[in-house]
mmCIF file of the C-alpha atoms, coordinates in Angstrom:
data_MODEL
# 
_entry.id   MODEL 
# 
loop_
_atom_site.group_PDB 
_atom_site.id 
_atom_site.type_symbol 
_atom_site.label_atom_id 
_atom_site.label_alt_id 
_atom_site.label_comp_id 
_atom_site.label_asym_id 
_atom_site.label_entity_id 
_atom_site.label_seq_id 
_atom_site.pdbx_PDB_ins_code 
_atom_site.Cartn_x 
_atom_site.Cartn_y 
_atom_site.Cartn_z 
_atom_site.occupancy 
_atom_site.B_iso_or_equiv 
_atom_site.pdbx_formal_charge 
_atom_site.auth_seq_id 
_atom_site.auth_comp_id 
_atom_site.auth_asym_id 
_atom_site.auth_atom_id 
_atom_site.pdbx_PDB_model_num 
ATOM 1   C CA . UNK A 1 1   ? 49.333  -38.208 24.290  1.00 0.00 ? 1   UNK A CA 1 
ATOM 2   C CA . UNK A 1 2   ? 49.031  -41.562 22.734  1.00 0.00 ? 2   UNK A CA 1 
ATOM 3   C CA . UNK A 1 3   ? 47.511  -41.384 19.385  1.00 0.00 ? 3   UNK A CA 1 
ATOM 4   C CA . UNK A 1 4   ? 44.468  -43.882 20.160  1.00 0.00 ? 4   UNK A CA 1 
ATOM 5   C CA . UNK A 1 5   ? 43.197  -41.713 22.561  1.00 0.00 ? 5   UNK A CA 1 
ATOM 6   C CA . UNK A 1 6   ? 43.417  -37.872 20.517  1.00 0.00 ? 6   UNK A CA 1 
ATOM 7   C CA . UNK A 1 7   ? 40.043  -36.212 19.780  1.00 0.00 ? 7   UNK A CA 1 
ATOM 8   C CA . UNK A 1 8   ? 41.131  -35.917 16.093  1.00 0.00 ? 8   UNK A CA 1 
ATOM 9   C CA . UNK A 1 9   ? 42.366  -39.690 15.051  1.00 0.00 ? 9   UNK A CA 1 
ATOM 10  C CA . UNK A 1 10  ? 40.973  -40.423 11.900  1.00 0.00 ? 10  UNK A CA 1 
ATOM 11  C CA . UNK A 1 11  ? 38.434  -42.908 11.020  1.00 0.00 ? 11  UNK A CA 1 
ATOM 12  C CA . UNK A 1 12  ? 34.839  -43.814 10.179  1.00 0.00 ? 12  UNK A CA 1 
ATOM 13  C CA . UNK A 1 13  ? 32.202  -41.558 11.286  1.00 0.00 ? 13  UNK A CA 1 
ATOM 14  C CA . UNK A 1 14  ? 30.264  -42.529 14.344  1.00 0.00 ? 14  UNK A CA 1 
ATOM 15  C CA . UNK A 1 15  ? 26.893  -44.411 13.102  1.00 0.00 ? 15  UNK A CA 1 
ATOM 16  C CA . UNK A 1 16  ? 23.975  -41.752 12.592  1.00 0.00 ? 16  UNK A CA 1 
ATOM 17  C CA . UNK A 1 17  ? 20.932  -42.569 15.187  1.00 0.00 ? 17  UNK A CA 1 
ATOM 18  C CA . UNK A 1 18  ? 18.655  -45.035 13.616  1.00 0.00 ? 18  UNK A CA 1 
ATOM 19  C CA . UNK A 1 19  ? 15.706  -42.395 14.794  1.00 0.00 ? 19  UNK A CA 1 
ATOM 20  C CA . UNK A 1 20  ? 17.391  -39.205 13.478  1.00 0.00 ? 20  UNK A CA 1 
ATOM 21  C CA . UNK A 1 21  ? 15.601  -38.662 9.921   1.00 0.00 ? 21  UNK A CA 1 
ATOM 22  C CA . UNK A 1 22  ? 18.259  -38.247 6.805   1.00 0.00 ? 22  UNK A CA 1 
ATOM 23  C CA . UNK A 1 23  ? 18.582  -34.398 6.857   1.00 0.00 ? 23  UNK A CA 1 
ATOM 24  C CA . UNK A 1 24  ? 17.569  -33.702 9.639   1.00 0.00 ? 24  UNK A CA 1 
ATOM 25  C CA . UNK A 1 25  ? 19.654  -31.580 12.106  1.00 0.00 ? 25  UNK A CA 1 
ATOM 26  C CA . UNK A 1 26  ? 19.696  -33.056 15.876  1.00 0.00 ? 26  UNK A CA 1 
ATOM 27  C CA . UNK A 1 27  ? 20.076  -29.167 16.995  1.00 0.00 ? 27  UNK A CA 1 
ATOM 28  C CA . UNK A 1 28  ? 17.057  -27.391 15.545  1.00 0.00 ? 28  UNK A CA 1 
ATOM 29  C CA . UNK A 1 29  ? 14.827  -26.468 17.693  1.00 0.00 ? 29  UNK A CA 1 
ATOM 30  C CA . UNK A 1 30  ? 11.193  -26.593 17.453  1.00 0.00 ? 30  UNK A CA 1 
ATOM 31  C CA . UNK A 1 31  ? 11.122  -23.112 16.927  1.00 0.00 ? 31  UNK A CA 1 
ATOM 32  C CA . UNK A 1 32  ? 13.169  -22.980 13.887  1.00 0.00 ? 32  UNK A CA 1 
ATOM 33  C CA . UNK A 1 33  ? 11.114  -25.404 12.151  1.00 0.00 ? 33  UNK A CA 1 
ATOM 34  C CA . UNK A 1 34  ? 8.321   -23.243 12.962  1.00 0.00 ? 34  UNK A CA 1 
ATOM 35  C CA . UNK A 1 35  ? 10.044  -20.220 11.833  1.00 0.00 ? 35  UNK A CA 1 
ATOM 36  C CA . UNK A 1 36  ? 11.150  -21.794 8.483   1.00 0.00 ? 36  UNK A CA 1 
ATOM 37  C CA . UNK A 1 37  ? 7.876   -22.968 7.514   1.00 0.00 ? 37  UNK A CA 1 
ATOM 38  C CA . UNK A 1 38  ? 6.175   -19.908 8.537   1.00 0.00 ? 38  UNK A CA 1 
ATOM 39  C CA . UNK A 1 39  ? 8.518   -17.635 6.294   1.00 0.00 ? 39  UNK A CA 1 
ATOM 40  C CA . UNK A 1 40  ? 7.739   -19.874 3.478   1.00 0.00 ? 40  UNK A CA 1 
ATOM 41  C CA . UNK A 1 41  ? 4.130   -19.156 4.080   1.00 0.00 ? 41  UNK A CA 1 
ATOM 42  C CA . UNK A 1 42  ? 4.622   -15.294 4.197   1.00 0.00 ? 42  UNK A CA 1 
ATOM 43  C CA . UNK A 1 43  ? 7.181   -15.559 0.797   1.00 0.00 ? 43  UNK A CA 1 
ATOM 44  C CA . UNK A 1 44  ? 4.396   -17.173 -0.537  1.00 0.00 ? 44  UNK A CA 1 
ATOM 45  C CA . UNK A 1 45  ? 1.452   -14.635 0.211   1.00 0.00 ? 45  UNK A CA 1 
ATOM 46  C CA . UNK A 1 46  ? 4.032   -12.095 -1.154  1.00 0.00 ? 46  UNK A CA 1 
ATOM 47  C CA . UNK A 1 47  ? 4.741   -13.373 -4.103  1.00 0.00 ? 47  UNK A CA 1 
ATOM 48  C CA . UNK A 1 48  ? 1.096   -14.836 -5.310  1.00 0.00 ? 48  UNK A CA 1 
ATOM 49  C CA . UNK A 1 49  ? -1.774  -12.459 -2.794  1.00 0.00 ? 49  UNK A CA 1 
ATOM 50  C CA . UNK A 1 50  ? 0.298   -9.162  -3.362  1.00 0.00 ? 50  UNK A CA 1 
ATOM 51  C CA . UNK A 1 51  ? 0.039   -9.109  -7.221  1.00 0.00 ? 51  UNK A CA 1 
ATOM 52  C CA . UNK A 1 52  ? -3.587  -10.474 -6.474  1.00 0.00 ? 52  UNK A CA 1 
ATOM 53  C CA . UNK A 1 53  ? -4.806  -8.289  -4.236  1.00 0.00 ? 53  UNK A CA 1 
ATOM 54  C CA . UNK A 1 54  ? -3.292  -4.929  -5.664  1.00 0.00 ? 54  UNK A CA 1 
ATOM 55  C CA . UNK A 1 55  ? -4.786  -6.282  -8.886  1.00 0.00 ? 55  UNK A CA 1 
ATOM 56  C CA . UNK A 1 56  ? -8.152  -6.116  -7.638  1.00 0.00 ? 56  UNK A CA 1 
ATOM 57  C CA . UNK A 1 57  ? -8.135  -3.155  -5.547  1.00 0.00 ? 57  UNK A CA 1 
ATOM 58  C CA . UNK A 1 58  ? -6.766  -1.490  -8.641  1.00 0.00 ? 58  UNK A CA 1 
ATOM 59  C CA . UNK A 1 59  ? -9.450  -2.824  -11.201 1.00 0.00 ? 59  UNK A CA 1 
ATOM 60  C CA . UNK A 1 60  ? -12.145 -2.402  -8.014  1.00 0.00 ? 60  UNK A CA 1 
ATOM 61  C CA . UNK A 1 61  ? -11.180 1.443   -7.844  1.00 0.00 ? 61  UNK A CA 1 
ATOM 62  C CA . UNK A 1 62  ? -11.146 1.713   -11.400 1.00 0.00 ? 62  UNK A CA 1 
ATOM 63  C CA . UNK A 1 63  ? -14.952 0.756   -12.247 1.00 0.00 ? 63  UNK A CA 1 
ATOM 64  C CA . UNK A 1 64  ? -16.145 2.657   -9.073  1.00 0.00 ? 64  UNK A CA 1 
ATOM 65  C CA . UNK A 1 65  ? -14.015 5.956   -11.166 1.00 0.00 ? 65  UNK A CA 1 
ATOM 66  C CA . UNK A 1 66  ? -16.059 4.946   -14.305 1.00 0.00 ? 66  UNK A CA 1 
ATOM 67  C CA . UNK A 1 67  ? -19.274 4.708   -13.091 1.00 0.00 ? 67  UNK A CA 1 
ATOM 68  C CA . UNK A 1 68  ? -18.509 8.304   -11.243 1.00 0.00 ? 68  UNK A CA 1 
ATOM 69  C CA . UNK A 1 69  ? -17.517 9.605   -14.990 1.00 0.00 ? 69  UNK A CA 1 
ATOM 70  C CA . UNK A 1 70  ? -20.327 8.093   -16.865 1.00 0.00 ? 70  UNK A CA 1 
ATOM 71  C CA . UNK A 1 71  ? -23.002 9.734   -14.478 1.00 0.00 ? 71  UNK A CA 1 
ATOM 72  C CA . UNK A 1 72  ? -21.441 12.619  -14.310 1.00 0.00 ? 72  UNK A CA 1 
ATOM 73  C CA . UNK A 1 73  ? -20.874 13.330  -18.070 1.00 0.00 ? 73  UNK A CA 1 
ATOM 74  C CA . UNK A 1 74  ? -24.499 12.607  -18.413 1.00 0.00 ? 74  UNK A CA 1 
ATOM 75  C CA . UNK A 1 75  ? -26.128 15.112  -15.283 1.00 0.00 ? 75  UNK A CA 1 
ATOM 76  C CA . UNK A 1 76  ? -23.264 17.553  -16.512 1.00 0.00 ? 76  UNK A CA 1 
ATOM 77  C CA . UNK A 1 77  ? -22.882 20.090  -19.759 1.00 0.00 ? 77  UNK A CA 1 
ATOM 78  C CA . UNK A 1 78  ? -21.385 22.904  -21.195 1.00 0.00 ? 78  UNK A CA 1 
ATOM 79  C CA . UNK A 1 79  ? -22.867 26.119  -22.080 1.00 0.00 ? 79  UNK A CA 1 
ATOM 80  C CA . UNK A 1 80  ? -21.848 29.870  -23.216 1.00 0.00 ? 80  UNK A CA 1 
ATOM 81  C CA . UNK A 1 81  ? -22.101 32.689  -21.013 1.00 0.00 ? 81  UNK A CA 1 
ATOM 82  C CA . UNK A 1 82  ? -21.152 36.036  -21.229 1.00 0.00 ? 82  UNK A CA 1 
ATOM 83  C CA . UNK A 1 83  ? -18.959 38.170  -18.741 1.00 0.00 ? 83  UNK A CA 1 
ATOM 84  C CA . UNK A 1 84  ? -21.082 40.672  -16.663 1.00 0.00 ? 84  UNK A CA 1 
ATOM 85  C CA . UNK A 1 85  ? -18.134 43.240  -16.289 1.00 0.00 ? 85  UNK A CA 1 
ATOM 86  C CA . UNK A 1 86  ? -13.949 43.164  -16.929 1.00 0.00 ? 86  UNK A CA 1 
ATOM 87  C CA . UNK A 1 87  ? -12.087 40.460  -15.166 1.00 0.00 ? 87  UNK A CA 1 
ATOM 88  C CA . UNK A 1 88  ? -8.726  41.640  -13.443 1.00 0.00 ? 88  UNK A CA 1 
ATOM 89  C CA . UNK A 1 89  ? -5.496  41.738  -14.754 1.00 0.00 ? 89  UNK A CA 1 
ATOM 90  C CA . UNK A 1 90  ? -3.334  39.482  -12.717 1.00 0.00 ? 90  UNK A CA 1 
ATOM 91  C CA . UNK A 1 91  ? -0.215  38.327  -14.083 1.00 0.00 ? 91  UNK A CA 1 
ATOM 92  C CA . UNK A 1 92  ? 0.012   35.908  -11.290 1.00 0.00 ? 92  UNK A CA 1 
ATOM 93  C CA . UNK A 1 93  ? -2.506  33.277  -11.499 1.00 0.00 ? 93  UNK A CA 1 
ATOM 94  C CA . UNK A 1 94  ? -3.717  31.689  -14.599 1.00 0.00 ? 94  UNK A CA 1 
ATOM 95  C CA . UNK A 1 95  ? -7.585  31.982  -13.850 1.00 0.00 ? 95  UNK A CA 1 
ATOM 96  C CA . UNK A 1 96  ? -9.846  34.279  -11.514 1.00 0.00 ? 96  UNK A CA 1 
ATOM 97  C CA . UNK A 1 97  ? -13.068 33.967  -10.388 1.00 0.00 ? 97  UNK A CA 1 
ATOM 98  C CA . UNK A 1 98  ? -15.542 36.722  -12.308 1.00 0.00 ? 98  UNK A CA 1 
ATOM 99  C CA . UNK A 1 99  ? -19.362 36.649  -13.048 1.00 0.00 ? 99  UNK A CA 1 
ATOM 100 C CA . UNK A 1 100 ? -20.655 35.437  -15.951 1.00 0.00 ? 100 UNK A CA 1 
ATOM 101 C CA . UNK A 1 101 ? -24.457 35.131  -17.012 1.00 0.00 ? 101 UNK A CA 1 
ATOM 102 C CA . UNK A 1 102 ? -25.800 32.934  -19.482 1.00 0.00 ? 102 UNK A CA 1 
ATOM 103 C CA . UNK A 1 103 ? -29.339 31.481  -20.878 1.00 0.00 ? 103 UNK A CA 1 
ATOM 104 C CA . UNK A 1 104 ? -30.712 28.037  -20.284 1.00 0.00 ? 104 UNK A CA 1 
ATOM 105 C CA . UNK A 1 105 ? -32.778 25.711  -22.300 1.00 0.00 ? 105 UNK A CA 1 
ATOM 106 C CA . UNK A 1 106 ? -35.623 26.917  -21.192 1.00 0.00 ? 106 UNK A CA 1 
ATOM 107 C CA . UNK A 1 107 ? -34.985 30.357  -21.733 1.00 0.00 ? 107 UNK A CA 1 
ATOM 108 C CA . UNK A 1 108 ? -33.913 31.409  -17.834 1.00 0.00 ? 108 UNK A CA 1 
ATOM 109 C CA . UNK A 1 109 ? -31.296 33.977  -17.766 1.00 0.00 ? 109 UNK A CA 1 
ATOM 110 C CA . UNK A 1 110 ? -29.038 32.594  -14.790 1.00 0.00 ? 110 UNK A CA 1 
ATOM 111 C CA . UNK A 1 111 ? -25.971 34.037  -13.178 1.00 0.00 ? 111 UNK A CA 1 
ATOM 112 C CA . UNK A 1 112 ? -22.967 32.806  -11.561 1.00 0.00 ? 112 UNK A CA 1 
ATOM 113 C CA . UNK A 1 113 ? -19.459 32.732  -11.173 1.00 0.00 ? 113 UNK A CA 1 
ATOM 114 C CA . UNK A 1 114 ? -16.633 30.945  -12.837 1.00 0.00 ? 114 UNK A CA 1 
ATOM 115 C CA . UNK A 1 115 ? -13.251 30.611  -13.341 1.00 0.00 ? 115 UNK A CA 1 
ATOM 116 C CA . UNK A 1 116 ? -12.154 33.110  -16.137 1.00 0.00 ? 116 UNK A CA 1 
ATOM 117 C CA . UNK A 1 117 ? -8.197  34.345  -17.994 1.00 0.00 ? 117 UNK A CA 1 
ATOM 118 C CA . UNK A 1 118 ? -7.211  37.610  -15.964 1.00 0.00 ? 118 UNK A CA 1 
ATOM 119 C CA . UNK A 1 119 ? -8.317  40.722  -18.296 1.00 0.00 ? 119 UNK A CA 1 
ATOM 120 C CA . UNK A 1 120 ? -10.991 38.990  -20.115 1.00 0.00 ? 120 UNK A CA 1 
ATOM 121 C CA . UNK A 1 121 ? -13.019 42.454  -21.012 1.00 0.00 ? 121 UNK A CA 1 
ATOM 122 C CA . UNK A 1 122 ? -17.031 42.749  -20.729 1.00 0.00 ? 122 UNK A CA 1 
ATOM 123 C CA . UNK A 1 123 ? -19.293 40.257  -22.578 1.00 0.00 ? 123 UNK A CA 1 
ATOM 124 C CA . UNK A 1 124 ? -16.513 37.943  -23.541 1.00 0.00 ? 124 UNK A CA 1 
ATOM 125 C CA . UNK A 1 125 ? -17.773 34.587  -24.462 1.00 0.00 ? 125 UNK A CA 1 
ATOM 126 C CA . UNK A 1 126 ? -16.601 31.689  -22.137 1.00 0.00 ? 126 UNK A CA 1 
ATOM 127 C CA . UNK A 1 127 ? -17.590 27.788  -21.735 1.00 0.00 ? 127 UNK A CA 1 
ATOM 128 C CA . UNK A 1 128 ? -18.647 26.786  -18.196 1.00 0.00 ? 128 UNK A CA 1 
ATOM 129 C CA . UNK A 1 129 ? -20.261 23.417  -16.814 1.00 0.00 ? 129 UNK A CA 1 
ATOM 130 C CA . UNK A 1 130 ? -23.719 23.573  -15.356 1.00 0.00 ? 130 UNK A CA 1 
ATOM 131 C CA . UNK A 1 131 ? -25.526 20.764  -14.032 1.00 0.00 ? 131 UNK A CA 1 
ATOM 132 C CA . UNK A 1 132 ? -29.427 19.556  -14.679 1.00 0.00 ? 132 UNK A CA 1 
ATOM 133 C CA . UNK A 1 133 ? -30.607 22.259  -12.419 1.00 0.00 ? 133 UNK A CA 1 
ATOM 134 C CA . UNK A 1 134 ? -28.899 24.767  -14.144 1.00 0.00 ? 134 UNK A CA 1 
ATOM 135 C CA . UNK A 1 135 ? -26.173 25.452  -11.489 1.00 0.00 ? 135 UNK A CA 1 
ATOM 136 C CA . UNK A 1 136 ? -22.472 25.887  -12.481 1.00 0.00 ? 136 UNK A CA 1 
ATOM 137 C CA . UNK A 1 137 ? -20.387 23.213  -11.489 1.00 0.00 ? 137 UNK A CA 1 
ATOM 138 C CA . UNK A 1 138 ? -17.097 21.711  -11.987 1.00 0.00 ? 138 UNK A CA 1 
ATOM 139 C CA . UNK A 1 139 ? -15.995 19.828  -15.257 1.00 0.00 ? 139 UNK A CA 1 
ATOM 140 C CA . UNK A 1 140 ? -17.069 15.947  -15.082 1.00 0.00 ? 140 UNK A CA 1 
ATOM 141 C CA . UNK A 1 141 ? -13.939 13.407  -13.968 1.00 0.00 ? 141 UNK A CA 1 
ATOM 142 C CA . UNK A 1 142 ? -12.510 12.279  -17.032 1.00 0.00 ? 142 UNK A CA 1 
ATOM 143 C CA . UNK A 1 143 ? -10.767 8.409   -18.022 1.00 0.00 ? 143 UNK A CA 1 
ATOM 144 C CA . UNK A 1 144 ? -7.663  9.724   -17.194 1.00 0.00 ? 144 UNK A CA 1 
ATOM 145 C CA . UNK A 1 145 ? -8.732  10.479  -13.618 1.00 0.00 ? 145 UNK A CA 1 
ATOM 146 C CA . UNK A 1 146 ? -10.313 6.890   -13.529 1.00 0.00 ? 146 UNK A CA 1 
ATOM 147 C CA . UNK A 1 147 ? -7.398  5.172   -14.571 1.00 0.00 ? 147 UNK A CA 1 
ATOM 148 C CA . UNK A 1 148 ? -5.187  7.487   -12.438 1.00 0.00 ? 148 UNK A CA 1 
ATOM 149 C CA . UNK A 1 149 ? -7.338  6.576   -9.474  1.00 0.00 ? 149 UNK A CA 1 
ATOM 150 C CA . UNK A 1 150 ? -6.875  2.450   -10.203 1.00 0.00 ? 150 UNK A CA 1 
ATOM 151 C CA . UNK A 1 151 ? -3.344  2.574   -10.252 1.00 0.00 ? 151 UNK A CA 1 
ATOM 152 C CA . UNK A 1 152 ? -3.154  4.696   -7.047  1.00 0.00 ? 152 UNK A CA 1 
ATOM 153 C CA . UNK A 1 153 ? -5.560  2.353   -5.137  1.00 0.00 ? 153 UNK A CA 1 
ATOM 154 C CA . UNK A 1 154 ? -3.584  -0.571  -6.542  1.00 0.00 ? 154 UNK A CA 1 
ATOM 155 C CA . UNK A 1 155 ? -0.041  0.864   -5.092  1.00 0.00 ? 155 UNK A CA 1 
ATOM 156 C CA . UNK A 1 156 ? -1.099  1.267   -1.717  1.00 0.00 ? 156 UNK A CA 1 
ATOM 157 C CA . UNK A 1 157 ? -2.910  -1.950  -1.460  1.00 0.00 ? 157 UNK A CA 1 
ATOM 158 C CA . UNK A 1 158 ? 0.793   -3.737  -2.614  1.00 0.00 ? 158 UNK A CA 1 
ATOM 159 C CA . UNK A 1 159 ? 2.483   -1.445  0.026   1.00 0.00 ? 159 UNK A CA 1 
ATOM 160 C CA . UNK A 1 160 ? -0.359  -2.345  2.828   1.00 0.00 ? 160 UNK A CA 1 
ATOM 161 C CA . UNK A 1 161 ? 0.316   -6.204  1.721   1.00 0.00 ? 161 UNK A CA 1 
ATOM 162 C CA . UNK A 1 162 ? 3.949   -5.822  1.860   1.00 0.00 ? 162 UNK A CA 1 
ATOM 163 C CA . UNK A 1 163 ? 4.073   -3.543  4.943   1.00 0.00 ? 163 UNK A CA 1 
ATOM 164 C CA . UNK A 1 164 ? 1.524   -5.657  6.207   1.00 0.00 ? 164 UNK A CA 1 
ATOM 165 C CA . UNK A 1 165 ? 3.441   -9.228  5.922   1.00 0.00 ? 165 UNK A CA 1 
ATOM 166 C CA . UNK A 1 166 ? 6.616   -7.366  7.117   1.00 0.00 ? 166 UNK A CA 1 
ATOM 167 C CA . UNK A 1 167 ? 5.398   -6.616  10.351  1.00 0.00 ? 167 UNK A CA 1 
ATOM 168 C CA . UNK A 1 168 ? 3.643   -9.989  10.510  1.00 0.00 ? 168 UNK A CA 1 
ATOM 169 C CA . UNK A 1 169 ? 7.141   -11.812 10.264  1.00 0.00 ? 169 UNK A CA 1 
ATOM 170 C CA . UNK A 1 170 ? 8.827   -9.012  12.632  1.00 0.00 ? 170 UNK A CA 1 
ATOM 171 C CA . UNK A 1 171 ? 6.393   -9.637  15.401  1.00 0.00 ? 171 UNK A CA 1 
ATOM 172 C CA . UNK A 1 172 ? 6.851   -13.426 15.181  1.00 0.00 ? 172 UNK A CA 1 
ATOM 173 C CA . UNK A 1 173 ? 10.566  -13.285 14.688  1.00 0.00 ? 173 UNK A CA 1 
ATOM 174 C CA . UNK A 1 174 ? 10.660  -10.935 18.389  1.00 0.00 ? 174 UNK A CA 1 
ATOM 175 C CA . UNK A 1 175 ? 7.662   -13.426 19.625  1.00 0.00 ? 175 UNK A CA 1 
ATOM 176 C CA . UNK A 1 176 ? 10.445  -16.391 18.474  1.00 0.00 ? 176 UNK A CA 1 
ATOM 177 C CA . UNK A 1 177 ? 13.640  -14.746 20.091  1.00 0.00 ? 177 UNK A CA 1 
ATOM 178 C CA . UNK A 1 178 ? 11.667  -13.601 23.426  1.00 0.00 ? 178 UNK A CA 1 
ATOM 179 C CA . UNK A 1 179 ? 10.947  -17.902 23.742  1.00 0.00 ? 179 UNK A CA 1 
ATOM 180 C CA . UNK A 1 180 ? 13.919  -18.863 22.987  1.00 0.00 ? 180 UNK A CA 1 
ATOM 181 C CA . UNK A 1 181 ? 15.727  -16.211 25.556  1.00 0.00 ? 181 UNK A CA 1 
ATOM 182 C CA . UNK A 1 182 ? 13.315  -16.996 28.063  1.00 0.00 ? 182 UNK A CA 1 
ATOM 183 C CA . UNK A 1 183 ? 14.466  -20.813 27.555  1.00 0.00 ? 183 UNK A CA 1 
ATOM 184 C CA . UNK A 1 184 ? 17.847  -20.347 27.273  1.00 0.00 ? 184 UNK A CA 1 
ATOM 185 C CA . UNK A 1 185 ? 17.576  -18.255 30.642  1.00 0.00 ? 185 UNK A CA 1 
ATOM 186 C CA . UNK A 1 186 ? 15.917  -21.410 32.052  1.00 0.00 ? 186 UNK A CA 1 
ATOM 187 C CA . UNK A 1 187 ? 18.293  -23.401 31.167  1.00 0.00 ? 187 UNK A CA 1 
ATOM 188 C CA . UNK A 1 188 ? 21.582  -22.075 32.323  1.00 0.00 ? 188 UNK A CA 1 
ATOM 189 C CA . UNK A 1 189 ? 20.107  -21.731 35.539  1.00 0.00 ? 189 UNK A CA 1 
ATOM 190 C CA . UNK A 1 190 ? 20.489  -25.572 35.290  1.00 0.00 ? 190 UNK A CA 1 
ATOM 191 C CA . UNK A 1 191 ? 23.307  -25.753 33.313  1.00 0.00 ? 191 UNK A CA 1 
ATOM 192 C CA . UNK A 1 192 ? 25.712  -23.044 35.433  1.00 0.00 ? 192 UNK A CA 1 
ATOM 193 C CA . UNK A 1 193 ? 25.804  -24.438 38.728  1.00 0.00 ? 193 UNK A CA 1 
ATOM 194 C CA . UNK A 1 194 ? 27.035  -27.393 37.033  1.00 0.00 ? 194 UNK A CA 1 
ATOM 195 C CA . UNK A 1 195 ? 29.678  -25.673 34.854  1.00 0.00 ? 195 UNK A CA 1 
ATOM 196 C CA . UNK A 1 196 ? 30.821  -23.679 37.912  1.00 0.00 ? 196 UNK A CA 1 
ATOM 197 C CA . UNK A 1 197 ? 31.173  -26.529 40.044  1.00 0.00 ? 197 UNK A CA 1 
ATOM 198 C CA . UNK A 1 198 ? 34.279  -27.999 38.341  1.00 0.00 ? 198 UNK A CA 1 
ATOM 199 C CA . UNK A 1 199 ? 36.402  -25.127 38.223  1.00 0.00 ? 199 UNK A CA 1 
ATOM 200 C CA . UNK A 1 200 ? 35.954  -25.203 42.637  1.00 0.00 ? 200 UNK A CA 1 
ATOM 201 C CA . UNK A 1 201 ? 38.760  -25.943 44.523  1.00 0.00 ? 201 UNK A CA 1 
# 
């Protein structure tokens, strides 16, 4: 084959279109443009709204926590009762329930039950929680449960971001693909009677 007329003689590259932008590739679709700006978009709500947003949720759930401890360390207190009869000796659970009656501020004997150790005897001396009416209830939420809360809230609103933005770029990756399928598709419909044409006898 004479040299002047192989695919692979050496020389200067063919001119680059005047029209094709430095850069840019002739071969990307308009789809991939899309797609590459739109993942920047998504790396960027991942990286600056996640930390954001779990921030705030976590802060948000927080105060709501506080506001629950502060009222209810002020409608809630602690008193002394007195066991009505011997709790049960169970060896497996820590606490039982057993009746206790005690005396309130103004001087009404009141009964109830609450959570007593197993075997406490008769007339044993415990602290329970009653409320402004009187009635035993349970210990107020403390800080710890506040703070617990806030940092619970704030993980699952970064995992609802994150799962959220990954099945935002799923669907538009399949939305992409299913386009550019149906395109191709279109096209080699053109394309293969063409293509098949030369190879006929």
């Amino acid at each position: 084959m004479d040299a002047q007329g192989s695919p692979f003689t050496s020389g200067p590259p063919p001119p680059r279109d005047a029209h094709v932008p430095k850069g840019a590739n002739p071969l990307r679709r308009p789809s991939d443009r899309f797609e590459c700006w739109f993942r920047r978009v998504l790396l960027a709500v991942l990286v600056l709204g996640l930390p954001a947003a779990a921030v705030g949720a976590g802060l948000a759930a927080y105060d709501t926590s506080m506001r629950t401890v502060r009222a209810q360390t002020a409608e809630r207190h602690q008193v002394t009762a007195r066991l009505t009869q011997d709790a049960e000796r169970d060896d497996g659970v820590a606490k039982q329930p057993a009746q206790v009656r005690w005396t309130d501020g103004n001087g009404v004997v009141r009964t109830g039950t609450a959570l007593v150790k197993p075997g406490t005897s008769e007339g044993a001396a415990v602290r329970v929680w009653v409320d402004r009416g009187g009635t035993l209830t349970a210990p107020p939420a403390s800080t710890l449960n506040a703070r617990t809360t806030g940092w619970l809230a704030g993980g699952m609103t970064a995992f609802g971001v994150a799962f959220g933005i990954y099945a935002v770029w799923t669907g538009t990756r399949l939305l992409l693909d299913r386009g550019r399928y149906a395109r191709w598709d279109a096209e080699w419909e053109v394309a293969e009677p063409l293509w098949s044409a030369r190879f006929r006898g």
